[in-house]
C-alpha positions as CSV (number, residue, x, y, z in Angstrom):
1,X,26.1,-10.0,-27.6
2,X,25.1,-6.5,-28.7
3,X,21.4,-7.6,-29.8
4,X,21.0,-9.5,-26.2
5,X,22.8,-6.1,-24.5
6,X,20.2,-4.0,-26.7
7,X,17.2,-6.2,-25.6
8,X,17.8,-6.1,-22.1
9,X,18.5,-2.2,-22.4
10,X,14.8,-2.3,-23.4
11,X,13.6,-4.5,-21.4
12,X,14.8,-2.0,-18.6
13,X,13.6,0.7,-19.6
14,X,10.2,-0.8,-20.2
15,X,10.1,-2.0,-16.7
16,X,11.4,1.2,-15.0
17,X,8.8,2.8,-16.8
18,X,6.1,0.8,-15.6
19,X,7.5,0.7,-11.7
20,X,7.4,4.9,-12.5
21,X,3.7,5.2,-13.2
22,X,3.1,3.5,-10.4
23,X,5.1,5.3,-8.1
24,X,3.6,8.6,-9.3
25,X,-0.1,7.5,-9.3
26,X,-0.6,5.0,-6.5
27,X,2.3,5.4,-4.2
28,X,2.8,1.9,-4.2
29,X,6.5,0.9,-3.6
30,X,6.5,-2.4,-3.4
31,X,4.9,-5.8,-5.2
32,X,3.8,-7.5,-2.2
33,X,1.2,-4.6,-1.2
34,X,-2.2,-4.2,-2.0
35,X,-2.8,-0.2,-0.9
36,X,-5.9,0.1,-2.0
37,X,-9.3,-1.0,-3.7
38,X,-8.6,-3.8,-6.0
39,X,-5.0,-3.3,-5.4
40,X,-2.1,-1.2,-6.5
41,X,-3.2,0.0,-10.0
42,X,-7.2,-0.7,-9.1
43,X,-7.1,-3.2,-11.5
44,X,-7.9,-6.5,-9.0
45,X,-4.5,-8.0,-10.4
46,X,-1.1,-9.2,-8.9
47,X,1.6,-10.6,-10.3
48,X,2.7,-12.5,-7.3
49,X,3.6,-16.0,-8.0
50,X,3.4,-19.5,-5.5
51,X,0.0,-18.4,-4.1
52,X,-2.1,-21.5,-2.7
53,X,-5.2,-22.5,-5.2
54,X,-6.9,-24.7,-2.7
55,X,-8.0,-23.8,1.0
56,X,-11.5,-24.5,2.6
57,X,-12.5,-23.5,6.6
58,X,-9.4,-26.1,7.6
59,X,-7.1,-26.1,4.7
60,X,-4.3,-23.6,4.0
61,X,-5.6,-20.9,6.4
62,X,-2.6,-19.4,7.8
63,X,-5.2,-17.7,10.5
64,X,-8.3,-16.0,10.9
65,X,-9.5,-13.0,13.4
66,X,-13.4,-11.8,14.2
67,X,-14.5,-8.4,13.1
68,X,-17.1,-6.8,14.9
69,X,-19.7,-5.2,12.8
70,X,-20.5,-5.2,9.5
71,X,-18.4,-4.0,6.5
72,X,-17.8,-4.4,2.8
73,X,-14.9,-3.1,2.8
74,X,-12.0,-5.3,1.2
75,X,-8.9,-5.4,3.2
76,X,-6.1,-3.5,2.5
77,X,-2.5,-4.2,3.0
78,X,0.7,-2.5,3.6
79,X,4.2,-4.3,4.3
80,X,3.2,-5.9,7.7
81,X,-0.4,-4.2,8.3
82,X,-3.4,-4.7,7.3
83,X,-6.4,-2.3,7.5
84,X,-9.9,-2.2,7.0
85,X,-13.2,-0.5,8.1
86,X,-16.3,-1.6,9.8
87,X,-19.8,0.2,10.9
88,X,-21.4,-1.3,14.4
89,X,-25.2,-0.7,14.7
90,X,-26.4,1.2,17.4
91,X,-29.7,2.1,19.3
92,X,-32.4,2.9,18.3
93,X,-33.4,6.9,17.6
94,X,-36.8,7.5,19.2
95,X,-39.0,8.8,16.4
96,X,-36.9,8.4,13.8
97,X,-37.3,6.8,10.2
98,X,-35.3,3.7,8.9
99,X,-35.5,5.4,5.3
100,X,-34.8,8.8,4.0
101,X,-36.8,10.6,1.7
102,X,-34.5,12.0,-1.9
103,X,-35.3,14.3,-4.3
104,X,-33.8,12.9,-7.7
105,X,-32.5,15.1,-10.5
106,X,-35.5,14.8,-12.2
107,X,-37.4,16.2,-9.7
108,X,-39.1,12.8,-8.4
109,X,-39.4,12.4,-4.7
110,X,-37.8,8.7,-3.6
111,X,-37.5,6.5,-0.7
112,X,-35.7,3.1,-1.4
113,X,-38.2,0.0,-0.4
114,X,-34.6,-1.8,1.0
115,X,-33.3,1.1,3.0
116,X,-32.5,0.6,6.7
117,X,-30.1,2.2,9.8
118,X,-31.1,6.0,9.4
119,X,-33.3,5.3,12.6
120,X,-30.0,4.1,14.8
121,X,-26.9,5.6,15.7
122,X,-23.8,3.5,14.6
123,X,-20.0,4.0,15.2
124,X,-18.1,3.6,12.4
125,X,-14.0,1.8,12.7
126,X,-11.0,1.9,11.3
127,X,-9.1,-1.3,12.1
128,X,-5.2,-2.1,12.0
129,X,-4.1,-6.0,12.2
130,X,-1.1,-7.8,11.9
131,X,-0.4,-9.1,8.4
132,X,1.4,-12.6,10.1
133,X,-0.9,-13.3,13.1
134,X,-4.1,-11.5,12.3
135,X,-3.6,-9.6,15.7
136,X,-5.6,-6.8,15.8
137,X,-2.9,-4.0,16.7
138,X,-5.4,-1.0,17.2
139,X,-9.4,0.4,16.1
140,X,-10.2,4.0,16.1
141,X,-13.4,5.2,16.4
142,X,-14.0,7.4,12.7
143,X,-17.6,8.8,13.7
144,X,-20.3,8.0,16.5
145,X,-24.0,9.1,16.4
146,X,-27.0,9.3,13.9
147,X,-25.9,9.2,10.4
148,X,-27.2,11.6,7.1
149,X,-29.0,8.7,5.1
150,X,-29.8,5.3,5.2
151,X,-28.0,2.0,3.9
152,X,-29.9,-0.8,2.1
153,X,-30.7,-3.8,4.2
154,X,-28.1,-5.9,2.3
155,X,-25.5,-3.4,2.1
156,X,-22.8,-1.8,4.4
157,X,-21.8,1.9,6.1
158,X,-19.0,0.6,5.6
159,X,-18.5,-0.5,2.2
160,X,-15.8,2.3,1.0
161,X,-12.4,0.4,0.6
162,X,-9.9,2.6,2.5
163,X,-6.2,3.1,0.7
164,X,-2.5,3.8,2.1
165,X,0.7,5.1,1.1
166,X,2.3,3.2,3.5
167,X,2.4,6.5,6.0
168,X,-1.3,7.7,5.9
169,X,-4.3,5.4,5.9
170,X,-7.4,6.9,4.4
171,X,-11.0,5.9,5.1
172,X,-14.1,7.3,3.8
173,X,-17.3,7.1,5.5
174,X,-19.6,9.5,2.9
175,X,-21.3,12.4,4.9
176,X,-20.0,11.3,7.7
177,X,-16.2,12.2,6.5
178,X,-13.2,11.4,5.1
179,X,-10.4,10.2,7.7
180,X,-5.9,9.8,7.7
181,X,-5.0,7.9,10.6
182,X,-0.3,7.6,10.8
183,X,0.1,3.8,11.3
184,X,0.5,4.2,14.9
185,X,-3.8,5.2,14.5
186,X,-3.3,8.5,15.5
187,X,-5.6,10.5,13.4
188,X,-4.3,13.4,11.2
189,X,-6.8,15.3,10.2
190,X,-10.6,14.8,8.9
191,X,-12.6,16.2,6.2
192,X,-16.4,16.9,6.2
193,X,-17.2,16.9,2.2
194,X,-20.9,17.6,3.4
195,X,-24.0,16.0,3.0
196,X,-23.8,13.1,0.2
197,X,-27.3,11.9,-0.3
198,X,-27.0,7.9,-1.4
199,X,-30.4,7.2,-3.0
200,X,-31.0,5.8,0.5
201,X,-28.8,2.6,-0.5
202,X,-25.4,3.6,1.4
203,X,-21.4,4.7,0.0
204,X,-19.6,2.6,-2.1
205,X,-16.4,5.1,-3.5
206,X,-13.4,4.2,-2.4
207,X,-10.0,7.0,-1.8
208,X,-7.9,7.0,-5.3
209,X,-4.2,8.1,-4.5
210,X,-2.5,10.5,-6.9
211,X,1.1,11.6,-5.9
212,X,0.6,13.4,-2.9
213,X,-3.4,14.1,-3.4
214,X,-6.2,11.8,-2.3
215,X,-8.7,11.7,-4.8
216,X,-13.0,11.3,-3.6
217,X,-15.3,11.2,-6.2
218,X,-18.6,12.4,-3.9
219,X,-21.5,11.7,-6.3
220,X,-25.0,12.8,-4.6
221,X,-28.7,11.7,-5.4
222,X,-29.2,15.6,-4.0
223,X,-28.1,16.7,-7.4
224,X,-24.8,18.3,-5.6
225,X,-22.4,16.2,-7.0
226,X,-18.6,16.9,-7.6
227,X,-15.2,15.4,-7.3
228,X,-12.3,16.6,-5.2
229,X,-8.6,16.0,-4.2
230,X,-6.7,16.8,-0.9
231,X,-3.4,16.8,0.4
232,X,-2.3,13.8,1.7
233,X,-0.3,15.6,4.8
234,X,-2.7,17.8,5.7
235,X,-6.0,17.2,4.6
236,X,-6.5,20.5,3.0
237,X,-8.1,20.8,-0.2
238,X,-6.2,21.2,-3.2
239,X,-9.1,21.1,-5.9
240,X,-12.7,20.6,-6.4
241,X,-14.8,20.2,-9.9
242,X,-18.7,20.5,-9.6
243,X,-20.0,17.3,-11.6
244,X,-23.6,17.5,-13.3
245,X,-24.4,13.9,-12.3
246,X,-26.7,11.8,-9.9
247,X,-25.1,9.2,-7.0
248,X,-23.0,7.0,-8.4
249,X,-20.6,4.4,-6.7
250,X,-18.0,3.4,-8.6
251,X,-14.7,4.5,-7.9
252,X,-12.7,6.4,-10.3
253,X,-9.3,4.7,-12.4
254,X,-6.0,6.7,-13.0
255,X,-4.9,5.8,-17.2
256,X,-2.1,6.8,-19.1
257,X,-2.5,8.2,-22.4
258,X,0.5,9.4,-23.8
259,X,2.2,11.8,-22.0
260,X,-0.4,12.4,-19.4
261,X,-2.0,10.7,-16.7
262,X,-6.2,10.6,-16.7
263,X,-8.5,10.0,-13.8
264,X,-11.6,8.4,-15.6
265,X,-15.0,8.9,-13.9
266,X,-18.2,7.1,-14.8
267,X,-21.8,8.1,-14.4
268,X,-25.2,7.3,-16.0
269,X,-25.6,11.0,-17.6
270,X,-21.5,11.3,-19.0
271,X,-18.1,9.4,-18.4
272,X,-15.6,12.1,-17.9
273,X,-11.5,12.2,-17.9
274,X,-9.8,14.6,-15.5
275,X,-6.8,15.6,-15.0
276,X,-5.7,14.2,-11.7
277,X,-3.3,17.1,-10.7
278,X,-5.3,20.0,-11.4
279,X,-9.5,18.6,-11.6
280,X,-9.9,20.5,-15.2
281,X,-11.9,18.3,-17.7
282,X,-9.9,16.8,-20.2
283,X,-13.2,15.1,-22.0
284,X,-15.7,13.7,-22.0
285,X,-18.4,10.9,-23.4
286,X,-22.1,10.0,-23.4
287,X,-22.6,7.8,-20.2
288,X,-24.0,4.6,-19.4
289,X,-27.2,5.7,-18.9
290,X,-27.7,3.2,-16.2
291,X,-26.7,3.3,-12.5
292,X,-22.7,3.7,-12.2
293,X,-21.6,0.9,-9.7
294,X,-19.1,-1.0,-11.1
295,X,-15.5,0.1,-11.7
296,X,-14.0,0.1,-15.3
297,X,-11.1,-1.8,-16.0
298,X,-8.2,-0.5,-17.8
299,X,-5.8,-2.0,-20.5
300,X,-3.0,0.9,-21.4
301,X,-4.9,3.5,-22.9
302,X,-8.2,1.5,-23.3
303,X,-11.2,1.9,-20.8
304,X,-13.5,-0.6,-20.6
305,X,-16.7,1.0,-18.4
306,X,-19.5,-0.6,-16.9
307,X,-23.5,-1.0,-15.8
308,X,-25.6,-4.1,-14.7
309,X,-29.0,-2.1,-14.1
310,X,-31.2,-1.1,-15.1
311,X,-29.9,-1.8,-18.4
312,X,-26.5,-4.4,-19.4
313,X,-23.8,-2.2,-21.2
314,X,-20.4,-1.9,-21.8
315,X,-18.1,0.9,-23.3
316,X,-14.7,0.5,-24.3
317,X,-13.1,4.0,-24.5
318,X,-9.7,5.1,-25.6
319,X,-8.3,7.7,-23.2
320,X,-6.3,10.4,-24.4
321,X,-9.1,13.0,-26.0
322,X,-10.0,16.5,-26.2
323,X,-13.5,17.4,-25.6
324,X,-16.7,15.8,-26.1
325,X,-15.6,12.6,-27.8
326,X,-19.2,10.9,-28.5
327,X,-19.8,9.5,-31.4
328,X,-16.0,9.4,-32.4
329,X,-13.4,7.1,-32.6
330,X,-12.8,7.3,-29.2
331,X,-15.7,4.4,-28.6
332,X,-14.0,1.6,-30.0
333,X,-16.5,-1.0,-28.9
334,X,-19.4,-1.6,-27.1
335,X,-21.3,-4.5,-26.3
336,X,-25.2,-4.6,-24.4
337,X,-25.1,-8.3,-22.5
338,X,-23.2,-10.2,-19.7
339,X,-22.8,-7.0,-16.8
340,X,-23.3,-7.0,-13.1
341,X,-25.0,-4.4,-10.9
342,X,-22.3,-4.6,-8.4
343,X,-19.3,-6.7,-9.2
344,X,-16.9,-5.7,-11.5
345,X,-15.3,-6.6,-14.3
346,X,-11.5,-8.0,-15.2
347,X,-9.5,-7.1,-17.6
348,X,-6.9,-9.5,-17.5
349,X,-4.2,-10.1,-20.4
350,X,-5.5,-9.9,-23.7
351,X,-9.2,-10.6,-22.5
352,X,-12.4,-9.0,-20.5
353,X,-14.1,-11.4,-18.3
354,X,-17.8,-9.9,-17.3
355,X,-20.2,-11.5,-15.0
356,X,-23.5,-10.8,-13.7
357,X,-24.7,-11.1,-10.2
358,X,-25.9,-14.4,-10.2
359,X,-22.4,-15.7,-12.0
360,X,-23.0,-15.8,-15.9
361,X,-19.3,-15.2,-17.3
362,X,-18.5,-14.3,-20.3
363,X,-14.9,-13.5,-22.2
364,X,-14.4,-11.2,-24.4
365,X,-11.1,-9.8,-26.7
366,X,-9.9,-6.1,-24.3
367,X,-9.2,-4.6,-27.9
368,X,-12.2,-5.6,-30.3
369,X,-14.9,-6.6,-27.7
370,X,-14.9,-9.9,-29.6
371,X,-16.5,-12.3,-28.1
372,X,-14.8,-15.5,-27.0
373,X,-17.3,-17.0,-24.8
374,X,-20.9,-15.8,-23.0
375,X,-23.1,-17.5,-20.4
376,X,-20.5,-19.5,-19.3
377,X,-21.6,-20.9,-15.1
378,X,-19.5,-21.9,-12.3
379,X,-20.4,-25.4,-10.9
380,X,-23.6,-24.1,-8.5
381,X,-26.0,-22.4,-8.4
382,X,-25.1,-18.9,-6.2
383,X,-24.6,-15.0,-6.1
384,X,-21.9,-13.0,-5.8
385,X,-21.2,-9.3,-4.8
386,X,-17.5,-9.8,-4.4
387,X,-15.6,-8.2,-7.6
388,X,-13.0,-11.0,-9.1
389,X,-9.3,-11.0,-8.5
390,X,-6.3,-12.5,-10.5
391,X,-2.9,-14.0,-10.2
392,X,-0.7,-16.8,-12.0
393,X,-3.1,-17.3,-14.9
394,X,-6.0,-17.6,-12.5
395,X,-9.4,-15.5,-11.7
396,X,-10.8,-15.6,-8.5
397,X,-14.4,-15.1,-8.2
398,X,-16.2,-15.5,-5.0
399,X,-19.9,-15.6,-4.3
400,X,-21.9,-14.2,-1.6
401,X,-22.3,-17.6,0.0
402,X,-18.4,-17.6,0.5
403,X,-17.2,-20.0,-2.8
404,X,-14.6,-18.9,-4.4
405,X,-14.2,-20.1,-8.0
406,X,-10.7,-20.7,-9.6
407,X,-11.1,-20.1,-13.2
408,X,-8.4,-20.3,-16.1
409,X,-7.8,-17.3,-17.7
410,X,-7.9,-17.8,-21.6
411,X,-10.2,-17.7,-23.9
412,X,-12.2,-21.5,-22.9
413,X,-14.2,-21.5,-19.8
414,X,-12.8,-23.9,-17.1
415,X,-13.4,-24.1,-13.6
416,X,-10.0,-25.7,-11.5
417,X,-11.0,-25.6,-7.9
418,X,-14.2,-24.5,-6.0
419,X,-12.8,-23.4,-2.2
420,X,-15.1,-22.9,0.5
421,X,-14.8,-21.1,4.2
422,X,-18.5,-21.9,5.1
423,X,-19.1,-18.6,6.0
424,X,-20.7,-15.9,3.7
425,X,-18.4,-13.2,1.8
426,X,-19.2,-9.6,0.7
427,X,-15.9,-7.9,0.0
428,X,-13.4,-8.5,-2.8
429,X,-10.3,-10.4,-2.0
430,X,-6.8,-8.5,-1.6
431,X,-3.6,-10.1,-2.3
432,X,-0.4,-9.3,-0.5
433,X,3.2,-11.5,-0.4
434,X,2.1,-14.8,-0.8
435,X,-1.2,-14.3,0.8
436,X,-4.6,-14.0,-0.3
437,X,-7.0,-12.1,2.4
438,X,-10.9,-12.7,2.4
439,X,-13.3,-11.0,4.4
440,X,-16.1,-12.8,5.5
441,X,-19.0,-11.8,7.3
442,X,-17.8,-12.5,10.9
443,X,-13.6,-12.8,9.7
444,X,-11.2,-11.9,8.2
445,X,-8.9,-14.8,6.9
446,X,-5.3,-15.4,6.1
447,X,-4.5,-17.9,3.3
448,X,-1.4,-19.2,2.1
449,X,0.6,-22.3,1.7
């Protein structure tokens, strides 16, 4: 009796513990939300159990609503809301160019060969459904008129995933400002963080949510880089750190490491740990040396970071440093094969599951980078921008064409169930009490059992 009263002491403790670093970092209160990208600890995990692993266009869709626009966006979800952006093009500016013209770090002037919409004006949303009928409940107009840079063709001005702390929804359109909107979409206040050049390719950071600061990491092809965090009530700035690094667009992860809590930031030229309260570098590593889109996965102090392109690499990191950490300890693995340009990874259990754009999986041990399996396929043929979810012993991967993939988490490749809604699919999938909520390109859709 004293050994079982012992063990469930502990077990307590572990557990409040855990519900207390959430609290503090995300400012999620409750298991059935997901407030923000890839869900309440970034980490494209829930623990929800009794979630449907079949659906198609007809089967297990609770219901669906049209989105105007286009958006990239993941939804986002909040006790009996949902929110998520979207950018509608506009006319045509007379005289105007569909690309804009960068000046890299190095000096080298660049236009991107895929970059479209600086010649329109667009009008950019914020949108607020019902989480049991998909009724769209308002839309607030963020921004109208001729926007700073360009987008590429296959990409979004909307592709920032906003986040909420269940009183405040923020959304962030790049140059064209950071938003809070109360949940009745009356807007707060607004932030211009200036001109954020994009490489001519569009914003992909999404808001991180720190206590009572919202986080933007505003990475800029201009060479005017830095990261910043502002109060959640008000809007007004509480700290900004200049960052010696080119555009990036992967968001930033909150890690605890000892007694402290870390916001990790990646880039090609360094991968740098701040502290979230204050911005002052904690340390800081070599970085990936290729473009920074993907965003690293965490397993308690060990940060996996990421880059598809132009060359495949992979860092795992132990947080909790002191300076410039390169070439130490503090890399505990790497490994140079299996990455994606856009999607990323999952760290899920004991294991790392990578995969490349066109859907090469492989599975590697978090701890040691060893590999359990590489170059694994999912039954077709397809592409996939969508970064994986998981739940119940399941990954979710699902492809551009609008398959999702139910994988078994473990160490052997097997594929359970291949779902289709006929209907092609950009944004990652959120999961929210007993639902699973994808994004298409025209809808947004409710499944569930």
């Amino acid at each position: 009796m004293k050994m079982f009263t012992r063990m469930s002491v502990a077990l307590v403790i572990t557990l409040v513990a855990a519900v207390v670093f959430l609290n503090s970092t995300t400012g999620a209160t409750n298991v059935g939300n997901w407030p923000q990208w890839r869900g309440p600890e970034g980490q494209g995990i829930s623990g929800e159990t009794g979630l449907p692993v079949e659906w198609s266009a007809t089967k297990n869709i609770k219901w669906k609503t049209a989105i105007a626009g286009r958006g990239h966006s993941s939804p986002i979800v909040w006790g009996n809301k949902i929110f998520l952006t979207t950018a509608l093009d506009g006319e045509v500016i007379p005289g105007a160019k569909p690309g804009v013209m960068h000046k890299l770090l190095d000096g080298t002037d660049f236009v991107h060969p895929d970059a479209v919409g600086a010649d329109r004006k667009h009008t950019f949303k914020v949108i607020c459904l019902d989480r049991e009928t998909g009724k769209i409940l308002w839309e607030r107009v963020a921004y109208e008129g001729s926007v700073a840079d360009s987008r590429h063709q296959k990409a979004s001005f909307a592709s920032s995933t906003p986040a909420t702390d269940g009183k405040y929804v923020f959304a962030f359109f790049g140059t064209e400002g950071l938003y809070a909107y109360d949940y009745s979409g009356k807007l707060a206040w607004k932030q211009n963080l200036g001109t954020l050049g994009t490489a001519s390719v569009g914003y992909g950071v999404s808001p991180i949510l720190y206590k009572d600061l919202v986080i933007m990491q505003c990475d800029d092809s201009g060479g005017k880089s830095f990261i910043a965090a502002f109060a959640k009530k008000t809007g007004k700035q509480a700290w900004r750190t200049e960052r010696k690094v080119d555009v990036t667009w992967s968001s930033p992860v909150l890690v605890r490491a000892g007694t402290r809590t870390e916001l990790i930031a990646s880039a090609a030229e360094a991968i740098i740990a701040y502290d979230p309260a204050t911005g002052k570098e904690l340390w800081r590593h070599k970085g990936l040396e290729s473009n920074a889109v993907p965003t690293p996965v965490v397993l308690k102090d060990l940060v996996v970071v990421t880059s598809g392109s132009p060359k495949k690499v992979a860092l795992a990191l132990k947080a909790g440093g002191s300076g410039d950490v390169t070439g130490t300890s503090q890399l505990v693995w790497s490994y140079n094969k299996g990455t994606a340009y856009v999607p990323s990874p999952i760290l899920y259990g004991d294991y790392l599951y990578l995969m490349t754009g066109n859907g090469s999986i492989s599975c590697l041990q978090a701890t040691t980078g060893k590999v359990e399996y590489e170059g694994a396929r999912v039954p077709k043929p397809t592409m996939f921008m969508a970064s994986p979810v998981a739940y119940e012993g399941m990954i979710l991967l699902t492809s551009e064409e609008g398959d999702t993939f139910v994988l078994k988490a473990g160490p052997k490749h097997e594929v359970l169930h291949t779902n289709s809604l006929g209907e092609p699919v950009y944004a990652s999938p959120a999961i929210a009490d007993g639902r699973i909520f994808i994004r298409g390109e025209q809808n947004i859709y409710c499944i569930g059992q």
